[in-house]
C-alpha positions as CSV (number, residue, x, y, z in Angstrom):
1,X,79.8,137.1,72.8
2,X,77.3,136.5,76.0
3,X,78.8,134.3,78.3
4,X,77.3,130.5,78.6
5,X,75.9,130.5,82.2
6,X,75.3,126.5,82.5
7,X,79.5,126.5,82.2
8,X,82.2,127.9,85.1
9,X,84.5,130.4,85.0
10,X,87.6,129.7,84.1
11,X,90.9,130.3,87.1
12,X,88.1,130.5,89.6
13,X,88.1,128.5,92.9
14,X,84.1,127.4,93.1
15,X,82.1,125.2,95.6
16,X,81.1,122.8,93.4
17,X,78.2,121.9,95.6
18,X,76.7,125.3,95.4
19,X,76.5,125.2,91.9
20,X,73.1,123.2,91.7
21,X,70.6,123.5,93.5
22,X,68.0,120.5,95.1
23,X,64.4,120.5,94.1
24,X,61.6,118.5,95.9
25,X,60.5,115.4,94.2
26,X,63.8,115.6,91.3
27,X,66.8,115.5,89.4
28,X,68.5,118.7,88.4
29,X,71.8,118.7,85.6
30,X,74.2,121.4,85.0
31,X,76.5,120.5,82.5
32,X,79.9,123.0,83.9
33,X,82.6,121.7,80.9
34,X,82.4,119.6,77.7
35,X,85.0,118.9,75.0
36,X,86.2,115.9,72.9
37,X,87.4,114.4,75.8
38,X,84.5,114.4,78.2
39,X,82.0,116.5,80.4
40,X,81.6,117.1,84.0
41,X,78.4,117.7,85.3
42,X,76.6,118.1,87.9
43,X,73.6,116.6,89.4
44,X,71.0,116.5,92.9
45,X,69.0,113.9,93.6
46,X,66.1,114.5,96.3
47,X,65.9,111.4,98.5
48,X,64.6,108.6,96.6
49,X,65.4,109.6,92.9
50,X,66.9,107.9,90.8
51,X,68.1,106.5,87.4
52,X,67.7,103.5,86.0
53,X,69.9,100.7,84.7
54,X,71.8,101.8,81.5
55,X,75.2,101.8,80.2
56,X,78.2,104.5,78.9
57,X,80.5,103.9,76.4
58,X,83.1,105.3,78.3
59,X,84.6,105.6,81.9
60,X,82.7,107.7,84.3
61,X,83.7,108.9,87.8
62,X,81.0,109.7,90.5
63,X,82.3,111.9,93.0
64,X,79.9,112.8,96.3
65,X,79.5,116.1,97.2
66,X,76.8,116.0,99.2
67,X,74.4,113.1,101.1
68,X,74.9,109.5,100.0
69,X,73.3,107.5,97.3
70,X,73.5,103.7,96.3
71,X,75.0,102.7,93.1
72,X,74.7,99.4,91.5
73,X,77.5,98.6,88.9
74,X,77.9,95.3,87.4
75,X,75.4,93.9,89.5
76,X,77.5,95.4,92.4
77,X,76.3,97.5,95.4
78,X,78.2,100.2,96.8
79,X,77.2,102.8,99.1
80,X,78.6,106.6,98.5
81,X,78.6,109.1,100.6
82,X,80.1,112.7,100.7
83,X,83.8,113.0,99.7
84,X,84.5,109.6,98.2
85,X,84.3,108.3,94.5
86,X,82.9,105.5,92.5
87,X,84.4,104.9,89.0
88,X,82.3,102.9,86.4
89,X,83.6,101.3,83.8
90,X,82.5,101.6,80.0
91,X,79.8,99.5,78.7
92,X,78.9,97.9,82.4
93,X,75.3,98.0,83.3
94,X,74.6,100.8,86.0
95,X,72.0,102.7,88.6
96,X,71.8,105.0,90.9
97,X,69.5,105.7,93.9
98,X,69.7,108.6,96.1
99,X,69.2,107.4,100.2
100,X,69.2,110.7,100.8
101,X,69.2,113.7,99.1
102,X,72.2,113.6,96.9
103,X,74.5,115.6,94.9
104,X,77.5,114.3,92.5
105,X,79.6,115.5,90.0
106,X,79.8,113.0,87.4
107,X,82.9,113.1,85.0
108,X,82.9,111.3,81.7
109,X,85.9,110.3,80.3
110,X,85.9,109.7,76.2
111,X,88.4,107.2,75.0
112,X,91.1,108.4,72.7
């Protein structure tokens, strides 16, 4: 069976950063893991991209890997930058903006 590049190999240490690459003027995904319980995936902003407000039905953790990018959650602002997380909760309105250019691994977590 041919081996799914979009995902990581298992019992590997990786640089999670390294895995997606930035590209002028957009947003680029790479889905790495999904199963019943969630997905982790990874996206870079260029500076000034964005997504609009919307909502999850589940949990969803934003780590920083790289730059900084303003989320609004709830109504909320919060600034992230490189090595700290923002958790969002289920069903609560959210956005992102990249300040600069940006990338995050965002984890969704299904509810049981």
């Amino acid at each position: 069976m041919a081996e799914d590049s979009s995902r990581i190999p298992h019992s590997e240490a990786l640089d999670a950063a390294s895995l997606v690459g930035y590209s002028d003027g957009s947003i680029v995904s790479r889905t790495l893991a999904e199963n019943a319980g969630g997905t982790l995936t990874l996206f870079a902003f260029d500076s000034g991209e964005g997504l609009s407000e919307h909502t999850a039905p589940f949990d969803a953790v934003v780590q920083v890997l790289d730059g900084e990018a303003e989320l609004t959650i709830g109504g909320k602002t919060v600034t992230a930058r490189a090595g700290q997380l923002v958790i969002m909760p289920a069903s609560t309105p959210h956005a992102l903006k990249a300040t600069q250019r940006f990338k995050m691994l965002l984890t969704m977590l299904r509810p049981e």
